[in-house]
C-alpha positions as CSV (number, residue, x, y, z in Angstrom):
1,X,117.0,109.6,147.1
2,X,119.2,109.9,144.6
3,X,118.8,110.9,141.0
4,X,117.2,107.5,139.0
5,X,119.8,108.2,136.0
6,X,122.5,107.0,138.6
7,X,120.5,103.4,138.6
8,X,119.2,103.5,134.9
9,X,121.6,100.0,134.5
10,X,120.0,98.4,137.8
11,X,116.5,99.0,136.2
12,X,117.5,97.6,133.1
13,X,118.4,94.5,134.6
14,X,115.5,94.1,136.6
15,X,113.4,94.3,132.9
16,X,116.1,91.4,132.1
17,X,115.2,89.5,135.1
18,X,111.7,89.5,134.5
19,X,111.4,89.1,130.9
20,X,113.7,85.8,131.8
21,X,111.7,84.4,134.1
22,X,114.7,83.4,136.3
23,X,118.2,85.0,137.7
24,X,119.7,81.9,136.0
25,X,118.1,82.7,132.6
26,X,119.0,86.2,132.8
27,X,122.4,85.7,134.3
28,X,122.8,83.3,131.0
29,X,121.6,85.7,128.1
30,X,123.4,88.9,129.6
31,X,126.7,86.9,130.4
32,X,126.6,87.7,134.3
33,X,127.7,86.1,137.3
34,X,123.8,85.0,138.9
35,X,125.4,86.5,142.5
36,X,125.7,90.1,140.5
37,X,122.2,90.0,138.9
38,X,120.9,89.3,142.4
39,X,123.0,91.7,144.5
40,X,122.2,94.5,142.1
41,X,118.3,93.8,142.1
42,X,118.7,93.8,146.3
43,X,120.6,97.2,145.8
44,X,117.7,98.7,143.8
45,X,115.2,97.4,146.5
46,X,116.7,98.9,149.1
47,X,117.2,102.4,147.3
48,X,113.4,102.2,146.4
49,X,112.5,100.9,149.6
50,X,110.6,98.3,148.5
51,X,110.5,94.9,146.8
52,X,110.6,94.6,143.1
53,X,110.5,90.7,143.1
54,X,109.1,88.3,145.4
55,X,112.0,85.0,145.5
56,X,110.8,81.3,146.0
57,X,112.9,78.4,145.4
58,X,110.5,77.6,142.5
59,X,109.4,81.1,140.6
60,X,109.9,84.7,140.8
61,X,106.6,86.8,141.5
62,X,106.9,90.5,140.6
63,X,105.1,92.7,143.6
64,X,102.3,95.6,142.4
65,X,105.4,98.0,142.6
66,X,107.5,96.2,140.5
67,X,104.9,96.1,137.8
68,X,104.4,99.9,138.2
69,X,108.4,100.4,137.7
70,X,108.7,97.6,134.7
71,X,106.6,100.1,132.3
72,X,109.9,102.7,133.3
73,X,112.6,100.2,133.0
74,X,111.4,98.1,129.6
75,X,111.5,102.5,128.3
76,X,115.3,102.4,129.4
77,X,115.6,98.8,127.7
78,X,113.6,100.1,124.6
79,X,116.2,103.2,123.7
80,X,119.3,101.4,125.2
81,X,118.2,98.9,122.2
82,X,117.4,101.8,119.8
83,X,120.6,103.5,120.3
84,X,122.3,100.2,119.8
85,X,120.5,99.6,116.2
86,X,121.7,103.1,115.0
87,X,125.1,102.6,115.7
88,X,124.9,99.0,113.9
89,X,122.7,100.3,111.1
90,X,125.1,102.8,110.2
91,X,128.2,100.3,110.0
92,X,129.9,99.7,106.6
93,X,130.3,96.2,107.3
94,X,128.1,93.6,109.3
95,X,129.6,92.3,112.2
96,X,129.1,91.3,115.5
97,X,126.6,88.5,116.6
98,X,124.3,87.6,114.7
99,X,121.4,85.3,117.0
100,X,118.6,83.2,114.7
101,X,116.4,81.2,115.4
102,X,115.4,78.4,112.7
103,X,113.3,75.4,112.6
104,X,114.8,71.8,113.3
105,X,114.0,70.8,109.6
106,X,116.2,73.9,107.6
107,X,119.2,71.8,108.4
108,X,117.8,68.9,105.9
109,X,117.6,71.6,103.2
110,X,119.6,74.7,102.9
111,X,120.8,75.8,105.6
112,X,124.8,74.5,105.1
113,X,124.2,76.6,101.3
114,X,122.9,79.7,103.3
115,X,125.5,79.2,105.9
116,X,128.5,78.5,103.8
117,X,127.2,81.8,102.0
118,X,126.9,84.0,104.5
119,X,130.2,83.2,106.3
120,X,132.5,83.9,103.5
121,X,130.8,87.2,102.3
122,X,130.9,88.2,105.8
123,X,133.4,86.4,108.1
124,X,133.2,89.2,111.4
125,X,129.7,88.0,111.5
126,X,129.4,85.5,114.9
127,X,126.5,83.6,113.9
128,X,124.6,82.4,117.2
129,X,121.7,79.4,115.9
130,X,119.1,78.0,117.8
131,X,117.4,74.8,115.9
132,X,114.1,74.4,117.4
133,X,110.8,73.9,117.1
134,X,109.7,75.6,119.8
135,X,108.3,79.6,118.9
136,X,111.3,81.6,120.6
137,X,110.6,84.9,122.2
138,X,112.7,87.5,119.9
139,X,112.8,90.5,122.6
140,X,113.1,88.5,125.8
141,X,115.4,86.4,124.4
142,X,117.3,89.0,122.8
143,X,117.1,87.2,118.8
144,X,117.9,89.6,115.7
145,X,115.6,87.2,113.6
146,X,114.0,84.2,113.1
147,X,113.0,81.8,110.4
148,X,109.1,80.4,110.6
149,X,107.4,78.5,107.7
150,X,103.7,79.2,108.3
151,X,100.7,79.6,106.4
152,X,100.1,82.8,108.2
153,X,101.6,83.9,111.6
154,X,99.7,85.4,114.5
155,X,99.4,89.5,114.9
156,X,101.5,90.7,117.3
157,X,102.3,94.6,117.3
158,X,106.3,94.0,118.3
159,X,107.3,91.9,115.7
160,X,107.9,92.8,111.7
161,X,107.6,89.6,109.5
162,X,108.7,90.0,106.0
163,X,107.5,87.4,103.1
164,X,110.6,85.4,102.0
165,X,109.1,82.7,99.7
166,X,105.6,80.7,99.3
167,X,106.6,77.1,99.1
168,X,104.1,74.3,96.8
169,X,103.2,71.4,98.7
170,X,102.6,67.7,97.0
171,X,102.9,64.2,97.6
172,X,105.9,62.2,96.8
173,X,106.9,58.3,97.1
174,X,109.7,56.2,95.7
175,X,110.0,54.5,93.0
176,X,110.2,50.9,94.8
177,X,107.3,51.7,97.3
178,X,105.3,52.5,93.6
179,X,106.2,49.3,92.1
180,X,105.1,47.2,95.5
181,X,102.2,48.8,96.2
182,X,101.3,50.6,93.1
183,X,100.6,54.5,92.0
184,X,97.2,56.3,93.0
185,X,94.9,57.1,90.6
186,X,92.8,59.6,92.6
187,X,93.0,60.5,96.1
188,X,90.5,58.3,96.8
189,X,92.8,55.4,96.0
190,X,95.3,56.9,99.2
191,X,93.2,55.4,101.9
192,X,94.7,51.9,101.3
193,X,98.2,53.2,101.1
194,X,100.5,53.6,104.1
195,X,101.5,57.6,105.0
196,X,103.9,59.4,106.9
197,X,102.4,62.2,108.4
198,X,104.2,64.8,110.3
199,X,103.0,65.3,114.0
200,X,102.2,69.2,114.8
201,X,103.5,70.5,118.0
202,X,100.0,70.3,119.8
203,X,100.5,66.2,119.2
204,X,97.7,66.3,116.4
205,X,98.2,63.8,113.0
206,X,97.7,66.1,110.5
207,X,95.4,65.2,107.7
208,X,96.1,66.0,104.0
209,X,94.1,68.0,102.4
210,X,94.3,68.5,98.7
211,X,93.0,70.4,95.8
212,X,92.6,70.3,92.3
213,X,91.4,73.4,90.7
214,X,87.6,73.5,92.7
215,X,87.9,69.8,93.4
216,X,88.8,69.0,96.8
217,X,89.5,65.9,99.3
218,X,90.4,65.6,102.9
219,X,91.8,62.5,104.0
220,X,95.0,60.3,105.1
221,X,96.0,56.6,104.6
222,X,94.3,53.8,107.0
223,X,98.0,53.0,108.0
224,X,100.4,55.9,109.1
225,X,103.4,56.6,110.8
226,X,104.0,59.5,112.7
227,X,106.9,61.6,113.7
228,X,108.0,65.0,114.7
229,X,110.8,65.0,112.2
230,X,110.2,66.0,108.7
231,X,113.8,65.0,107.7
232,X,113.3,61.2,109.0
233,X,109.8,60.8,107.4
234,X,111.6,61.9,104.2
235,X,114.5,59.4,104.6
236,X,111.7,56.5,105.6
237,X,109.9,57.7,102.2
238,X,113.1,57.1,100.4
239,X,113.8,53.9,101.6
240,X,110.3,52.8,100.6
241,X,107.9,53.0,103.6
242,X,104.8,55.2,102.7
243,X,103.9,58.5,100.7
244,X,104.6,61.9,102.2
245,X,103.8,64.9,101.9
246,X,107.0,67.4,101.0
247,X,107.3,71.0,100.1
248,X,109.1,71.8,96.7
249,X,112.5,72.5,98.7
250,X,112.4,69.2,100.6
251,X,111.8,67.4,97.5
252,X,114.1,68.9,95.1
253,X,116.9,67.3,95.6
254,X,115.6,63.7,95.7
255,X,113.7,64.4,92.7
256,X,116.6,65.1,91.1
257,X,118.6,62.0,92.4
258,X,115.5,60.3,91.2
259,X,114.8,58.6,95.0
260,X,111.4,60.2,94.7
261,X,108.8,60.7,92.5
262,X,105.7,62.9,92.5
263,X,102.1,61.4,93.2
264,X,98.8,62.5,92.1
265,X,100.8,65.7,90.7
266,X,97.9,67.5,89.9
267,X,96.9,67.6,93.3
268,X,98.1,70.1,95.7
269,X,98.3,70.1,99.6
270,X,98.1,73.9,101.0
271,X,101.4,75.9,100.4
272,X,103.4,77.2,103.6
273,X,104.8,80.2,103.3
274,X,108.9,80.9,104.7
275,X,109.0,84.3,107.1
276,X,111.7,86.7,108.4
277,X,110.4,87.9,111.5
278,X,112.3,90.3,113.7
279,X,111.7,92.6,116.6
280,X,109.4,95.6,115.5
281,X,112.3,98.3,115.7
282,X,112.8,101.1,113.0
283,X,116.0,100.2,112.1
284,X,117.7,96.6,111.7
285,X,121.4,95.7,112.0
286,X,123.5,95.4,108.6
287,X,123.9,92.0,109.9
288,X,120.8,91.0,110.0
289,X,119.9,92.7,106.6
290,X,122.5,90.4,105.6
291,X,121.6,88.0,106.2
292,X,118.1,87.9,104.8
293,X,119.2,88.9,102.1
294,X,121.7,85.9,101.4
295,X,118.3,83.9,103.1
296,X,116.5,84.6,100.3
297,X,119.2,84.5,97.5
298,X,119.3,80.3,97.9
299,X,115.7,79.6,98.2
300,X,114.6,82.0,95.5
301,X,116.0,79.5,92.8
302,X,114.4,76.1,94.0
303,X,111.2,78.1,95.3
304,X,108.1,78.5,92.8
305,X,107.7,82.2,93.5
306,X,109.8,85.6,93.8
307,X,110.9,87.1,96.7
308,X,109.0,89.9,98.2
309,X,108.2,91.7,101.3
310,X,104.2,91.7,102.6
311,X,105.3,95.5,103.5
312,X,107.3,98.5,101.6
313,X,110.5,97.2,100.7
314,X,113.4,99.5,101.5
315,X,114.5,96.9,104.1
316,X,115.1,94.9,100.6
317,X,116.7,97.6,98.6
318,X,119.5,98.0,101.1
319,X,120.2,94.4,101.7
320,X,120.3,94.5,97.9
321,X,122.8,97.3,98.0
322,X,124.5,95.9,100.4
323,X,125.4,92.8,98.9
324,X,126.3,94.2,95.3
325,X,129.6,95.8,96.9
326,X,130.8,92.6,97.9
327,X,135.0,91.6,97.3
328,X,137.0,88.5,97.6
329,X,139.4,87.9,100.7
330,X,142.5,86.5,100.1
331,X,144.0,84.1,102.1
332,X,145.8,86.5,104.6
333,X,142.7,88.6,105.2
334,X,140.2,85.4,105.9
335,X,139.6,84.8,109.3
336,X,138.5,81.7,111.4
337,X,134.4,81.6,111.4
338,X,132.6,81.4,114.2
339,X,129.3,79.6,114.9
340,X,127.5,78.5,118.0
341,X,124.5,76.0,116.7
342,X,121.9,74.4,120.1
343,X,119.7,71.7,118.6
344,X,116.4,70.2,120.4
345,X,113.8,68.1,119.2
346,X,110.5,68.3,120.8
């Protein structure tokens, strides 16, 4: 048999096809024909001598060998990618594409601030979005960052999260909802007032839980209405239909328009806290960079706390760097931006 070098790209495709689940997948993220993926896998068999995947019409099942020759191929995948973050580390200026992953709910907020932003500090930027609520898979899916608001996030050894803000939770109503149904006086008083509670993604109605000082109470409202969509419980709020429970960014603006007003305000609900997380890797693209650092530039003013990282910080300082030697474009040198935004509701 040949050399393996001569087949290093064959392996690396087979790491694609199983960290995909499906040629289809694969085929999609790596932007190649499914009939290639699936003639180069059968040309690796064949060399080896043995099957690497097992094909149904349903799944693909990967044989005791393949397993054995995954460890080898995810090592080619591993330095193809380190290699890769060099050469983007070192550029001057962030370009190429950019893939994050965000939750459904950033576009009721920020997200056309950050956007608008990042785009016109960095137009060779290709920014690739995926709104979901769904917890993406950075590596397999081949996503330079994404976006989770959590009170903590679960270990895992290949990921890097980095602290971006702490966000204060209370309760908020309008002011015609207050003058039909009148204003709690304790939380006590919130059991005979209607609530819109935000359904989590295992289907449970969460209860509120709210503190004041070493006081505590755990409850919700007799009457509720649920829905997965934090941006339409905040618009039903606004037109009057129950008392919600909103973060400090969700409720800025409408406190300002004066659409809502705070309830109970010295009682809290838990704060959430707004992560960067990104594959594990030593070195992260200017892009990326980049863009957390403009992330954090637009919440930082309506959030209640500094930015910060829960690790050493020189991520930070070059971001920092990096956007201090911005310049203005002219007209001749902008260039059309270019997005690519998939939405789904769960």
């Amino acid at each position: 048999m040949k050399s393996l070098d001569l087949y290093a790209n064959d392996l690396i495709l087979f790491a694609h096809i199983v960290d995909a689940g499906s040629f289809t997948t694969a085929a999609d993220r790596l932007g190649l024909p499914n009939a290639t993926l699936s003639r180069r896998l059968s040309s690796l068999e064949n060399i080896f001598g043995e099957r690497l995947i097992h094909r149904t019409t349903r799944r693909l099942m990967i044989t005791e060998f393949g397993k054995q020759m995954l460890v080898y191929a995810r090592h080619l995948v591993d330095g193809n990618r380190a290699a890769e973050d060099l050469v983007l580390h070192r550029q001057a200026t962030p370009q190429g594409t950019l893939r994050v992953s965000m939750p459904p709910e950033f576009h009721e907020i920020s997200l056309v601030k950050i956007l608008s932003k990042f785009t016109a500090k960095y137009p060779d930027v290709r920014l690739d979005l995926d709104l979901s609520a769904r917890r993406v898979d950075l590596i397999a899916e081949r996503f330079d960052l994404a976006v989770r608001v959590a009170t903590r996030l679960p270990d895992d050894g290949s990921l890097v999260a980095r602290h971006i803000l702490t966000q204060q939770y209370g309760l908020y109503a309008s002011p015609a909802y207050l003058r039909r149904f009148g204003t709690p006086a304790s939380p006590a008083d919130l059991v005979h007032h209607v609530g819109l509670v935000v359904v989590s993604n295992s289907g449970d109605h969460r209860c509120w839980h709210l503190t004041h000082g070493e006081k505590h109470w755990d409850g919700r409202p007799e009457r509720v209405m649920t829905a997965n969509s934090l941006g339409l419980l905040e618009a039903l709020s606004i037109e009057g239909m129950g008392i919600i429970g909103l973060s400090d960014h969700f409720a800025h603006n409408p406190m300002n328009c004066g659409t809502l007003q705070r309830v109970l305000p010295n009682w809290l609900l838990p704060a959430s806290t707004i992560w960067c997380v990104t594959p594990g890797r030593r070195l992260l693209p200017q892009r990326t960079l980049a863009f957390m650092e403009i992330l954090g530039e637009v919440l930082r003013p309506v959030g209640s706390r500094a930015l910060r990282s829960r690790t050493h910080q020189p991520w930070l300082q070059g971001a920092v760097r990096l956007a201090s030697g911005e310049h203005t474009l002219t007209a001749a040198e902008r260039r059309p931006q270019h997005f690519q935004v998939r939405a789904r509701r769960i």
